[in-house]
C-alpha positions in Angstrom: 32.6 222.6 81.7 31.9 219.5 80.8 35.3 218.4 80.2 36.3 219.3 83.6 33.3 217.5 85.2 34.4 214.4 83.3 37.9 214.9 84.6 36.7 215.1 88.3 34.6 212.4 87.9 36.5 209.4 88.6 37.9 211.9 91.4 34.2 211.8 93.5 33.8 208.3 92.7 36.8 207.2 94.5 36.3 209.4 97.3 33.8 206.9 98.6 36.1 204.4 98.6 39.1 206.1 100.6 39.0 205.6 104.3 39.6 209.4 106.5 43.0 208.0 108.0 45.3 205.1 106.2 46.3 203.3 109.2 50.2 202.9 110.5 52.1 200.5 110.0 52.0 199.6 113.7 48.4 199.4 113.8 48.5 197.0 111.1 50.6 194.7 112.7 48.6 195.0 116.4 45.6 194.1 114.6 47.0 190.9 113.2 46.1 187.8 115.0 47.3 183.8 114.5 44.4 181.7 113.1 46.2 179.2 116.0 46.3 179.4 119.2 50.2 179.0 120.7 51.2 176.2 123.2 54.3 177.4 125.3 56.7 174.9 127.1 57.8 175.9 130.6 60.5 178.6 129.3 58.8 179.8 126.6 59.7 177.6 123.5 56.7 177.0 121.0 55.5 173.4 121.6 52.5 173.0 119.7 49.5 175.2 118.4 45.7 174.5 117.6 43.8 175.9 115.2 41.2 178.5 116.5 40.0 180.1 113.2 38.5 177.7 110.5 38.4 180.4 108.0 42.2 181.4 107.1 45.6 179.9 108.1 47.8 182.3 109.6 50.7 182.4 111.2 53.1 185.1 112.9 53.4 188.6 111.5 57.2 188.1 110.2 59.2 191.4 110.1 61.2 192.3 106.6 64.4 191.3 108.1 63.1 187.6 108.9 62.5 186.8 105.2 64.6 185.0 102.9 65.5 188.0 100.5 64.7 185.8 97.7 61.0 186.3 98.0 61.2 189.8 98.2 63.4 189.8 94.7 60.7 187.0 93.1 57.7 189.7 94.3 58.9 192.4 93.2 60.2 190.8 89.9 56.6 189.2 89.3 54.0 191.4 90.5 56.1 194.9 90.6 59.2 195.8 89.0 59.5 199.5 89.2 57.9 199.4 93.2 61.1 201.3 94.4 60.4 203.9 91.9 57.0 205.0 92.2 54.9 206.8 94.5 52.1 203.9 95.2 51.1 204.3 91.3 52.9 203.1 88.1 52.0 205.3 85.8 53.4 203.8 82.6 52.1 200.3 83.5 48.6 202.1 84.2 49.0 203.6 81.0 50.0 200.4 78.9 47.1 198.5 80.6 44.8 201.2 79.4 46.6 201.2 75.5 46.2 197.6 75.6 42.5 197.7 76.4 41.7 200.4 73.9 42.9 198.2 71.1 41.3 194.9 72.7 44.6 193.4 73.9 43.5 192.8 77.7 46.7 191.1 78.4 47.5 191.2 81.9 45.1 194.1 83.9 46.6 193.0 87.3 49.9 194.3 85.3 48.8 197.7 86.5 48.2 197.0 89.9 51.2 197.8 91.9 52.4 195.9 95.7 51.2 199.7 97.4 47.8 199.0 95.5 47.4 195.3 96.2 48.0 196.0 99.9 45.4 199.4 99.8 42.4 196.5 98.9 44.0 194.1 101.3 43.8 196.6 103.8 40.1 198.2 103.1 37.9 195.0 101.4 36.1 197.6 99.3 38.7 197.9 97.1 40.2 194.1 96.8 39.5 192.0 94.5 36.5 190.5 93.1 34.5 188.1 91.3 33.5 190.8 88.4 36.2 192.8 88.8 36.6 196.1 90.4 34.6 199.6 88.5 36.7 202.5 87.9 35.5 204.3 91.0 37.6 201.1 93.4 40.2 201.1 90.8 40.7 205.2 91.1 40.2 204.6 95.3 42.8 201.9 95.2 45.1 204.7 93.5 44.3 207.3 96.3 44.6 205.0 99.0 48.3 203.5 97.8 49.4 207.4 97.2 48.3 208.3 101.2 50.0 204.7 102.1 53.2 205.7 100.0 52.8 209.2 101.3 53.0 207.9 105.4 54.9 204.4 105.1 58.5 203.8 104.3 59.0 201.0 101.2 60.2 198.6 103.4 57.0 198.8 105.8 54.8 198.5 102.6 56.7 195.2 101.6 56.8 193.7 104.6 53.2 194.2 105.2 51.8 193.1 101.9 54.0 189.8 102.5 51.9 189.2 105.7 48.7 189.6 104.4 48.4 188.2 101.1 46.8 185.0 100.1 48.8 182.5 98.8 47.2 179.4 98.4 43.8 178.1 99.9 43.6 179.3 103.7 47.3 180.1 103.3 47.6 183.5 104.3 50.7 185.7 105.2 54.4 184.2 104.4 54.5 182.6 107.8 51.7 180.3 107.3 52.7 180.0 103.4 56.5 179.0 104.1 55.4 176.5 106.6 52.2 174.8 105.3 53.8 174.3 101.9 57.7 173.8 102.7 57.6 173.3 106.2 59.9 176.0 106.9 60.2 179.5 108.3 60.4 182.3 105.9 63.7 182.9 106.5 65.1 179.1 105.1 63.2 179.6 101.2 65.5 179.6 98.9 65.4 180.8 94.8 63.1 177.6 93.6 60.9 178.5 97.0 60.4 181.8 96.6 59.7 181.4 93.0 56.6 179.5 93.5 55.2 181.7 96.3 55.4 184.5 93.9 53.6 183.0 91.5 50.9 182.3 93.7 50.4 185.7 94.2 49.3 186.0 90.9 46.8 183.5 91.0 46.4 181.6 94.1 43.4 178.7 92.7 45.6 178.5 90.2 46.1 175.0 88.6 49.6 173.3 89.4 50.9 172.8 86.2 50.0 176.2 85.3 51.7 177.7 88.8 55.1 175.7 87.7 54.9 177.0 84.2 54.8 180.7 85.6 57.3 179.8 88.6 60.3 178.6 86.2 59.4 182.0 84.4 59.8 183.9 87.1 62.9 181.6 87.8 64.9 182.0 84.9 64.4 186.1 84.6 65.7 186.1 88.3 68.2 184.0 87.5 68.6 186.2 84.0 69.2 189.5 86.1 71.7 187.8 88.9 73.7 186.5 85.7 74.4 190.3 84.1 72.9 189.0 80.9 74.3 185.3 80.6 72.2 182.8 79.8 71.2 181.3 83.0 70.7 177.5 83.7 67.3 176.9 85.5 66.3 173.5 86.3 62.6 173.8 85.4 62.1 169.8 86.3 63.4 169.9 89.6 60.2 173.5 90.2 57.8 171.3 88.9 58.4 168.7 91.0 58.9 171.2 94.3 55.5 173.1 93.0 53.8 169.4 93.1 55.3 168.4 96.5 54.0 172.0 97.8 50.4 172.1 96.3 50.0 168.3 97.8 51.6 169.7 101.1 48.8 172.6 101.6 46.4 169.9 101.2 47.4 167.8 104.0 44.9 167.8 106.7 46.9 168.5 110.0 46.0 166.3 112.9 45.7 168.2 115.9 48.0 167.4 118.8 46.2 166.0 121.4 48.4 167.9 123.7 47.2 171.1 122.7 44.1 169.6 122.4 43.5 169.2 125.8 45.5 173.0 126.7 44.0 174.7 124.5 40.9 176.0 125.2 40.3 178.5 122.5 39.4 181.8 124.6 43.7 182.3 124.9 45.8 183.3 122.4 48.6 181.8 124.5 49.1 179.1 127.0 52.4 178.5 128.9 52.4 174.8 129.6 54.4 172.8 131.8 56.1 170.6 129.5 60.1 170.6 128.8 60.6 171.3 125.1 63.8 169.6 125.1 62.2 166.3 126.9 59.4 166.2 125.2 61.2 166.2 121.9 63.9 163.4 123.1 61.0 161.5 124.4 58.7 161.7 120.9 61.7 160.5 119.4 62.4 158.0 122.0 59.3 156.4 121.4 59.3 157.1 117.4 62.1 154.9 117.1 61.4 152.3 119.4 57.9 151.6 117.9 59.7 151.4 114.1 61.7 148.7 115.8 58.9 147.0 116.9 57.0 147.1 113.6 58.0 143.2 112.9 56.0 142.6 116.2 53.0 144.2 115.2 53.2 147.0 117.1 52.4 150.3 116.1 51.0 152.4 118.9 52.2 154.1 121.9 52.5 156.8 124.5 54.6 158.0 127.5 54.1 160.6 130.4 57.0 162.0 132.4 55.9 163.5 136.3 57.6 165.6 138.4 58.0 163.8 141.7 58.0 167.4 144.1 55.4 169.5 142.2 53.5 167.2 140.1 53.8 168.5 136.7 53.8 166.9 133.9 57.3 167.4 131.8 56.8 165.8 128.9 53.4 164.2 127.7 53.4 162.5 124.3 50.2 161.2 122.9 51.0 158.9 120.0 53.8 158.1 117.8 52.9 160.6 115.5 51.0 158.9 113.3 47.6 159.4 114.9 45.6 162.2 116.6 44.1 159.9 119.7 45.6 160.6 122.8 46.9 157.3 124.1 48.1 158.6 127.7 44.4 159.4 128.3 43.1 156.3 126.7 41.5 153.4 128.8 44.0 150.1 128.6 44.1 147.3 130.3 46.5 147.6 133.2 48.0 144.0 133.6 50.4 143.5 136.0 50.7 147.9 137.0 48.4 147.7 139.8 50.3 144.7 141.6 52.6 147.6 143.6 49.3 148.8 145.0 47.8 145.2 145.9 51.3 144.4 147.7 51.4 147.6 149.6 47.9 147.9 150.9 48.4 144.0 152.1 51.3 145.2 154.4 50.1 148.5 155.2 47.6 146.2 157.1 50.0 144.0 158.7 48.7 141.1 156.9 52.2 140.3 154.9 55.5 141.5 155.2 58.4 141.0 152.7 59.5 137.8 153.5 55.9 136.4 153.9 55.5 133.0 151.5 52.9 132.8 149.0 51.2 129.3 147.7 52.5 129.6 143.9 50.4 126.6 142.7 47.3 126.1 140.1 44.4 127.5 141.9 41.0 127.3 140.8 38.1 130.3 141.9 34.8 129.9 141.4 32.8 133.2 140.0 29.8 134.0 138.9 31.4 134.0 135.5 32.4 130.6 136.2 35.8 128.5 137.6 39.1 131.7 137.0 42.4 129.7 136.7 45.2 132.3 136.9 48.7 131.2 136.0 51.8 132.8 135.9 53.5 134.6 132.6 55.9 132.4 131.9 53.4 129.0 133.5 55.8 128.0 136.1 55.1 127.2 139.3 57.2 127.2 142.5 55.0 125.8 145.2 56.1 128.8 147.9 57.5 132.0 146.9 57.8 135.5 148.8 56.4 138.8 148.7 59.4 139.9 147.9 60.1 137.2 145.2 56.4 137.6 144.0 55.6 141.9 143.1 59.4 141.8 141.8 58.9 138.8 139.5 55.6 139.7 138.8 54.3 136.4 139.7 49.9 136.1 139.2 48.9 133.1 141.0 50.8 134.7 144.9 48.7 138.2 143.6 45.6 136.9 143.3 46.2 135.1 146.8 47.2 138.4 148.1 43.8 139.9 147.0 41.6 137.3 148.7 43.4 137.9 151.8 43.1 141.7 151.5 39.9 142.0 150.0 38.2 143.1 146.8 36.2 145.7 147.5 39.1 147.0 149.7 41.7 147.1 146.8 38.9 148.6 144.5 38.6 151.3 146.7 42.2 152.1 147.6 42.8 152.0 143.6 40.2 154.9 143.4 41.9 157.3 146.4 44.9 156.4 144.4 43.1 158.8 141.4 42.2 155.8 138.8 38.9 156.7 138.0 37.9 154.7 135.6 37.0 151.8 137.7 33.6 153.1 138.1 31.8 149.6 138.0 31.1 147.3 141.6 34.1 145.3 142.5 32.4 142.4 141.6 32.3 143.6 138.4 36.5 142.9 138.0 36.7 139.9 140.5 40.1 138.4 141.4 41.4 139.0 138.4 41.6 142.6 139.6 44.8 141.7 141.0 46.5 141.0 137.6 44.9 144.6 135.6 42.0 143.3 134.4 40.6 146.6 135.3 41.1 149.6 132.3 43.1 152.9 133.1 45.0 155.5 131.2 48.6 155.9 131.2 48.4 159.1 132.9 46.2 158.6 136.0 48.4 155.2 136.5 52.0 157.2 136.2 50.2 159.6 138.4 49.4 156.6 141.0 53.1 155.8 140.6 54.1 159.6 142.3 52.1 158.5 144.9 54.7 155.5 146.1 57.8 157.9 144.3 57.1 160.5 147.3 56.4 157.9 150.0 52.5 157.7 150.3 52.1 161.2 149.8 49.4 162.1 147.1 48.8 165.0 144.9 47.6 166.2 142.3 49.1 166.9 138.2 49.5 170.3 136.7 50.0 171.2 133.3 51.0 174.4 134.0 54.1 175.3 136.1 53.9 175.4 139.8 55.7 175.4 143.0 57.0 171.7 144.4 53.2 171.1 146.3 53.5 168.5 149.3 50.1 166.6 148.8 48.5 164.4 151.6 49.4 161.7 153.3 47.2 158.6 151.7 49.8 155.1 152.1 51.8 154.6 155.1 54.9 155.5 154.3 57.1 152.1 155.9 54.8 150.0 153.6 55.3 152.4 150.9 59.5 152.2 151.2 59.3 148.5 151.4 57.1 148.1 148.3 59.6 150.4 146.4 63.0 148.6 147.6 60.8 145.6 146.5 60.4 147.3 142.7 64.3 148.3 142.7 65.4 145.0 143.6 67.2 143.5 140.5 68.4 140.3 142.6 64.4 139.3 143.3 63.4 140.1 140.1 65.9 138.1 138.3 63.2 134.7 138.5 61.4 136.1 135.9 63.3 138.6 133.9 67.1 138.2 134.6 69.8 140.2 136.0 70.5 141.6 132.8 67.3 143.9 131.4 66.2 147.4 130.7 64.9 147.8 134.1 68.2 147.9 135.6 69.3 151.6 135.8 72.7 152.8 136.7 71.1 154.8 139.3 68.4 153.8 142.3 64.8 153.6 139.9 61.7 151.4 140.8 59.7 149.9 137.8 57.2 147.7 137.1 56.0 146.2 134.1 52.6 145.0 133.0 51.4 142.9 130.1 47.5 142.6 129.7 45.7 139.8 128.4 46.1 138.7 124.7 49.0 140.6 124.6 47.4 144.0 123.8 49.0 146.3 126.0 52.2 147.0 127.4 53.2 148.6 130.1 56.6 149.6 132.3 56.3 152.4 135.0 58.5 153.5 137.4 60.6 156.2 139.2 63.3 157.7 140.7 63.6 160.2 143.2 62.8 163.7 141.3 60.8 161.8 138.1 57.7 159.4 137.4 57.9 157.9 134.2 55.0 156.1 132.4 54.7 154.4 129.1 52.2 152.6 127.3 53.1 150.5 124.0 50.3 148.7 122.0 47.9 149.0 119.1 45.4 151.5 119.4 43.0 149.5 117.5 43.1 146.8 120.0 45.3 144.2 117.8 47.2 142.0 119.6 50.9 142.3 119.8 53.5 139.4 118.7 55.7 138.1 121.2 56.3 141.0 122.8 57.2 141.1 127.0 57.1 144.6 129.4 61.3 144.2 128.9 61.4 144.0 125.3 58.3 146.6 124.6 57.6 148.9 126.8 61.2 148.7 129.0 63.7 150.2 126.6 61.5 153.7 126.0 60.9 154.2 129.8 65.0 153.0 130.3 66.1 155.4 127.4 63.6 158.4 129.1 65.0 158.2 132.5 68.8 157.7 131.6 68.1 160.8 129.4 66.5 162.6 132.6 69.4 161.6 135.1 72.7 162.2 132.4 73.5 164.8 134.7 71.4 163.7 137.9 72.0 161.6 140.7 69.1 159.3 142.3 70.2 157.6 145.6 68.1 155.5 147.3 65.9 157.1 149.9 66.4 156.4 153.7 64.2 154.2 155.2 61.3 155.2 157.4 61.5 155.0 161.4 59.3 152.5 161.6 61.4 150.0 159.6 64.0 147.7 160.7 66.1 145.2 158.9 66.6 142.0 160.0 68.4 138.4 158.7 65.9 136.3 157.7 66.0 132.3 156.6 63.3 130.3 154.9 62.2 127.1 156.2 62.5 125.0 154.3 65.3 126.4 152.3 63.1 127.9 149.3 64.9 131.1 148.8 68.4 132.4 150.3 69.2 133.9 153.8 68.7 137.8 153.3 68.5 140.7 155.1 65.0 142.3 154.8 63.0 145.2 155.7 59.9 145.1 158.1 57.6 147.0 159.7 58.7 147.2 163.4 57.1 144.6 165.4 56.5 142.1 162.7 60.0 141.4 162.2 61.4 137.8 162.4 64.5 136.0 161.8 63.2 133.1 160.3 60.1 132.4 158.0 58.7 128.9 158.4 56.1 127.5 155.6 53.4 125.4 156.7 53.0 121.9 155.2 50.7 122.2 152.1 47.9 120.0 152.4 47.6 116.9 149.9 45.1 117.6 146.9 43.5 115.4 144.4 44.3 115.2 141.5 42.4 117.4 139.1 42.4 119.6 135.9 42.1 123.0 136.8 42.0 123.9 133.3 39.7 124.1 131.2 36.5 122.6 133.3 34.4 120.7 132.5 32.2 121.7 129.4 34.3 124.7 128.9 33.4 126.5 125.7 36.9 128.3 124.2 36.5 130.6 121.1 39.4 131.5 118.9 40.5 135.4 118.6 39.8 136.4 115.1 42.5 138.8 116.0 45.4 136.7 116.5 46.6 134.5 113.5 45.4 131.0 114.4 48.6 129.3 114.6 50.0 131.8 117.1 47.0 130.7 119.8 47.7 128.6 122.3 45.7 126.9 125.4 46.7 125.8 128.6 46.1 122.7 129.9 46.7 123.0 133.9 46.4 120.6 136.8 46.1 119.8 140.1 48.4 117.5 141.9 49.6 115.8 138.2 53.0 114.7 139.4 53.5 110.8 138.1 50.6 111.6 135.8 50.3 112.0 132.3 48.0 114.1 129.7 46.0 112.3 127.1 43.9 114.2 124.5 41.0 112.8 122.7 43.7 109.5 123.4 46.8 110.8 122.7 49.5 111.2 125.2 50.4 115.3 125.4 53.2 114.5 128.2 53.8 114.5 131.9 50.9 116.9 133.9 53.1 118.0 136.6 53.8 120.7 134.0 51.3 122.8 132.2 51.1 122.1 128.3 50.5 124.7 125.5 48.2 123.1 123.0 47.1 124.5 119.4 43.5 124.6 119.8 41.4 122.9 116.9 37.8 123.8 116.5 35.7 120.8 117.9 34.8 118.8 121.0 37.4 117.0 122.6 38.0 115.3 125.7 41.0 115.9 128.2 42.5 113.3 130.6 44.6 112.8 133.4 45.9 109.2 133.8 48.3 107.3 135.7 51.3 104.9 134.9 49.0 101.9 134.1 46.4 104.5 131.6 44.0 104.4 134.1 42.1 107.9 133.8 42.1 109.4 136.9 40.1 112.8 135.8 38.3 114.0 132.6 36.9 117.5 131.2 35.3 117.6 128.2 35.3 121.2 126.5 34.9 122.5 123.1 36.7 124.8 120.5 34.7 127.5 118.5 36.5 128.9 115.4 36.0 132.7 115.2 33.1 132.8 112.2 31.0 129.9 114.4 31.7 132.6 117.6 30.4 135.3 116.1 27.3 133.6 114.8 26.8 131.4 118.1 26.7 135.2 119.8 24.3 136.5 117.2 21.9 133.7 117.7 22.3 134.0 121.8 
């Protein structure tokens, strides 16, 4: 009686541990769910994903046939070598393990634990693993509960679902997630050496790495043993130590989380289909990738680009970085530079204040602020006494654009840049002052590419979507004439040639407008523009704010956006668009003779076939630049020799510049000093060295700066 009670024993003890119903395979694999959230592009295609479970990695539930066969010969071979044989117990290893323990050899005990049982505790957590090992009544419950499994599931279904829920390394669980977070691969793609050390990480997955190699060229070379019929295989155990290392330091790696998903991803969906264009996206990544390696020498190592849809307003391809960071630099706040100019230009004719072939005064200008005398000057500090609209938004010239705001007005601009969707100017015009007109003003690449659809579909706004939708017509906000003349302006290679040349990156082989922007200190680059189905944006720089070396918007910026949109129209055509109704072309001549007869567009009524200039009136001379007891402090940021000051006056022709008394050269052209830290005194004097006006200003090195602001 007793003898029989004993024999039961073990019998009721596992009964507690045995669930009424072993699930199905099918269940199994409904239940299964991604640590990560999946972003989708437009047809489907994985894009990114974001991690939505902190405690375990996993990945997709990966059917039999999608893994490399050498892991399932490296399992079986480590953990369970007679698995097609027995019914969910191995008897003879369970009766080894229990010889071995009677005479105090303990060996191995997870020797007797076959794949059916290891997949019974991962299945029902009562009879895993743990810390003090499992009693006898979870060891016998294990048994039961892999004999049911074996009993209802077909060898193949065990296999395939032990693979997808063991453990293999740290948060590393199922093959999915294993294969990728430690070769960056699927499951299908691991090959002997691979599959080698992901079965000896069953075994032990804290296990240290030297020991995991030792056991994975083990496991190699009796693989290799079986596959050779006896020979004496060759097994490069170097070459597994050195993949085992490169692994275990992979699954270590901290992954940044795209900033695309990022902002997608909201964690309550499993799955988001996005708008994006795999495809694009990945030519523009690498697009941008390469430009930025190029531009390394130039100390530049940040960037970003956004690609629109003109008719619906998604956005096709949205890359955040280079790769090398996780802060999204299309929503970042930059300064604009020389973006918002379109906008300036446009609102000035929408209110019949210019046209086209309007002249501008392109000479030093002084404006007093509150913040004291601003001195724009143009980027490459030439001046050319008149020059057109036309001439000025295509050449990008600062001094006509900041006449252009006075006549339109501040607070008028301000507000049309906020109906064009840039909210970040959320301080008082005043705030920005004239200099608004040349992007003093912060905004992110993606509300400015945004602004950009605005003038792509002639005025009309709408919003963005990240998500596809239907072409959306949006509102009417700019007035369409004003709108096409701005845009024939941007496409206009011949105008823009005074300051860039015929021959640059904005000149597509198909009709694009573009504008490029460089902000002050050269720490942001910019070149947007369009075509008629796309808006592309992009943003090159350094994302902590250190100034870029000689770099221009057609030699940073330029060749991304130029690469992007030949990329988008390989197959596409982009004709110009017809011109409004309200617009008529006309001859026009300048008098006098500063630019050549052409044939321009205006609005209809203020058309004319000849543009006359108005004498300038006579100024004093005078040095606009610096005033008088200007205080100049060095950039820390830029290498001292690189920094250069502007000396700028008023009526200098037949004058010369003296410095602290000696001659710089003729003041009818700016000069480009090297500061020095000290007082000094500036001059203006005439043939005979007679001064005729003096500043005196002063130079703060970058350690006296920062400890002159301190003590204010």
């Amino acid at each position: 009686m007793k003898v029989r009670l004993l024999l039961l024993l073990p019998l009721l003890l596992a009964a507690q541990f045995v669930h009424a119903a072993v699930p199905t395979p099918a269940q199994v694999q409904a239940a299964w769910r991604p640590s990560e959230a999946r972003l989708l592009d437009r047809h489907g295609e994985l894009l990114a994903t974001l991690r939505i479970d902190p405690n375990a990695r996993r990945g997709d539930w990966v059917a039999l046939a999608d893994i490399s066969p050498a892991l399932g010969r490296a399992v079986l071979q480590a953990e369970d070598q007679r698995f097609m044989q027995h019914g969910g117990v191995d008897l003879q290893a369970v009766g080894k393990a229990a010889w071995d323990a009677l005479l105090g050899r303990a060996g191995n005990v997870r020797g007797a634990s076959t794949i059916t049982m290891q997949l019974a505790g991962l299945l029902d957590p009562r009879l895993g693993a743990r810390k003090g090992g499992r009693g006898i009544g979870e060891k016998w419950g294990q048994m039961a509960a892999a004999r049911e499994l074996e009993a209802g599931w077909s060898k193949a279904q065990i296999l395939e679902a032990y693979l997808n829920l063991a453990s293999f390394r740290g948060e590393l669980q199922g093959v999915d997630s294993a294969a990728h977070g430690l070769f960056g691969k699927a499951p299908s793609g691991l090959d002997a050496g691979e599959a080698a050390i992901l079965a000896s990480l069953l075994r032990g997955p804290a296990a240290p790495e030297r020991l995991v190699a030792r056991r994975a060229c083990a496991l190699a070379r009796e693989l290799a043993h079986e596959l050779a019929h006896g020979l004496q295989p060759a097994v490069d155990c170097a070459a597994i130590e050195w993949q085992t290392g490169a692994a275990l330091g992979r699954s270590r790696a901290a992954r940044a989380p795209d900033p695309l998903a990022r902002r997608l991803l909201d964690g309550k969906r499993a799955e988001v289909r996005s708008s994006v264009d795999a495809g694009l996206q990945r030519f523009a990544r690498e697009t941008l990738r390469r430009h930025l390696a190029e531009l390394a020498e130039r100390n530049v190592g940040d960037g970003a680009l956004v690609v629109i849809d003109n008719a619906s307003g998604e956005v096709l391809a949205y890359v955040a970085n280079g790769g090398s960071s996780e802060v999204d630099g299309a929503a970042a706040l930059r300064q604009a530079g020389s973006t918002l100019k379109p906008f300036l230009y446009e609102l000035a004719i929408e209110r019949g204040q210019l046209t086209a072939a309007s002249l501008l005064e392109d000479s030093p200008v002084g404006i007093p602020t509150v913040g004291g005398l601003y001195v724009p000057q143009n980027y490459d500090h030439a001046y050319r006494a008149l020059a057109s609209v036309r001439t000025s938004l295509a050449s990008s010239l600062n001094i006509p654009a900041v006449r252009t705001l006075m006549l339109a007005g501040l607070d008028r601009f301000h507000a049309r840049l906020g109906e064009l969707g840039i909210s970040s100017l959320d301080q008082d015009p005043s705030f920005y002052g004239y200099s608004l007109a040349l992007g003093s003003a912060d905004v992110s690449l993606l509300e400015l590419t945004s602004a950009y659809r605005t003038l792509a579909n002639g005025g009309r706004q709408g919003s963005i979507a990240f998500a596809p939708r239907p072409p959306a017509p949006g509102h009417q906000l700019l007035v369409p004439g004003a709108v096409f003349i701005v845009a024939d302006i941007l496409s206009d290679r011949a105008a823009r040639s005074t300051t860039f040349g015929l021959r640059n990156e904005l000149a597509t082989s198909f009709w694009s407008a573009v504008k490029t922007g460089t902000s002050k200190d050269m720490r942001d680059n910019w070149c947007v523009g369009f075509s008629r189905r796309y808006t592309v944006g992009v943003w090159v720089g350094n994302f902590d704010g250190r100034s870029m070396w000689d770099v221009s918007g057609v030699s940073g910026a330029a060749p991304v956006w130029r690469d992007v949109m030949d990329y988008l129209h390989r197959d596409l055509p982009s004709p110009a668009p017809a011109a409004p109704r309200e617009l008529v072309q006309r001859s026009v001549a300048f008098s006098p003779a500063v630019e050549p007869p052409r044939a321009e567009w205006f609005v209809r009524g203020t058309e004319t076939a000849r543009v006359e200039a108005l004498a300038l009136p006579e100024r004093a001379p005078k040095i606009l630049y610096p005033a008088e007891r200007s205080l100049i402090a060095l950039d820390p940021d830029i290498p001292s020799q690189l920094q250069r000051v502007d000396f700028r006056a008023q009526a200098g022709k037949g004058l010369r510049w003296r410095l602290d008394g000696t001659p710089l050269g003729p003041a009818d052209q700016d000069v480009a000093w090297t500061p020095a830290a000290g007082e000094h005194e500036l001059m203006l004097v005439d043939g005979g060295g007679r001064s005729v006006a003096a500043v005196r200003f002063e130079v703060r090195g970058a350690a006296r700066s920062a400890q002159a602001a301190q003590e204010d």
